[in-house]
C-alpha positions, 0 to 999 in steps of 0.5 A: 179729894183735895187736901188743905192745902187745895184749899188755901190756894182757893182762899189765896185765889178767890179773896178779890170776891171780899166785899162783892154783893152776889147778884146772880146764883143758882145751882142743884144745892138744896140750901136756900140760894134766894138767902145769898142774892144781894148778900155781900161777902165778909170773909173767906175762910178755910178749916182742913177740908172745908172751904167757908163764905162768910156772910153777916149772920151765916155761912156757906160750907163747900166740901169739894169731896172725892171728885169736886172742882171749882172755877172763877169767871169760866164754866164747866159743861155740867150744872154747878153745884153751886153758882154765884155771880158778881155781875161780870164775874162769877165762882163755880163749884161742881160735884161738892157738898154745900153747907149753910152754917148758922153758928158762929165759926168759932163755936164749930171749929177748932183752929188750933186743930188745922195743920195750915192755921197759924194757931195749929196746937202741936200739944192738942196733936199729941193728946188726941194721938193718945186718945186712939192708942190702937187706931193705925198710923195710916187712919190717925193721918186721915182724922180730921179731929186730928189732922184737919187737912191732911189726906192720902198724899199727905199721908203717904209722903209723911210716913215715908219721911218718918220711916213708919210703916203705915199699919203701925199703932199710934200707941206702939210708936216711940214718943220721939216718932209720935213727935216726928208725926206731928211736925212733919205732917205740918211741914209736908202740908206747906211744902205741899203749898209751895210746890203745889203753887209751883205746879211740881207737886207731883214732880216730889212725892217721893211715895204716893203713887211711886213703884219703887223705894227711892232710899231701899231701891225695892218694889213699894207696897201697895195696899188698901189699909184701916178703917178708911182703906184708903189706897197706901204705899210704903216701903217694907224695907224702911219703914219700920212696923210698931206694934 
């Protein structure tokens, strides 16, 4: 599924498509496509996971899930779920949930609540964590009322930088590490960005998907834990349970 930062690279790629009039579109979605022809687009906007095209009086949400893709001015060999053309150009967006927001964005989101937003509220962070005294570490970092943005890798590269065994407690954890949580899921999520932007993410994940410790040199753990049962790896050695 990709992560916020996924998604801010789409706005950053596709923010030459403001201010172009949509002349063509289709796809499986059940919105109401005959709205968007001849519509012009106003903004691009990101909140967490969820990729927004603004137009005057509504918005289209795409959620690209746990498998989406999108495509500027190329095709895939499957129906898209949603298509638009700009004459010459066009924007394709495969296996993804469309969503037509009537509302204004203001009313729907929480900015403050976006780890990549430069209104992201790090106190607002800290009363929610609170709010989930028994939920585990693990399943706060995947909350998107807390975390907007944040996913597996996000999760499992943070919990390793703050030594916190995932199936910790968010209650049981000191306040110095409920602080450590929030600021370094912040600062993981723009060096995620930066390194993504440089194709050498992978290249320093120092958790995800790794088979052994980098600062213990032991066999990592691997696990499918809480309530998202998300996959999860982490260090039995360093990284210290809170319970």
């Amino acid at each position: 599924m990709p992560e916020g930062p996924s998604i801010v690279i789409l706005k950053e790629e596709v923010a030459g498509f403001k201010g172009k009039k949509i002349t063509d579109v289709s796809g499986y979605t059940k919105i109401d496509l005959d709205r968007l022809l001849n519509k012009k687009i106003i903004a691009f906007k990101s909140w967490g996971k969820h990729f927004l095209i603004c137009f005057k009086g509504f918005t289209i949400r795409i959620h690209l899930l746990m498998f989406g893709s999108y495509r500027i001015n190329e095709k895939k060999d499957s129906n898209p779920a949603l298509h638009l053309g700009f004459g010459k150009d066009e924007l394709n967006f495969y296996t993804c949930a469309v969503k037509l927001i009537e509302e204004p964005l203001d009313e729907v989101y929480d900015w403050s609540g976006d780890v990549m937003s430069e209104t992201w509220d790090a106190r607002k962070a800290m009363a929610k964590l609170k709010q989930v005294p028994d939920m585990m570490v693990a399943d706060a970092l995947l909350n998107q009322d807390i975390f907007a943005g944040s996913g597996n890798i996000i999760k499992n590269e943070v919990m390793y930088r703050i030594r916190v065994h995932p199936e910790s407690k968010v209650g049981s954890l000191p306040l110095k590490k409920k602080r450590e949580l929030i600021k370094e899921t912040v600062n993981y999520s723009f060096d995620f960005l930066h390194w993504k932007k440089e194709f050498k993410l992978k290249e320093h994940w120092l958790a995800h998907t790794k088979k052994i410790c980098p600062r213990c040199n032991i066999p990592f753990h691997k696990a499918y834990i809480g309530a998202t049962k998300r996959r999860t790896f982490y260090c039995t050695n360093c990284q210290v349970l809170y319970q």
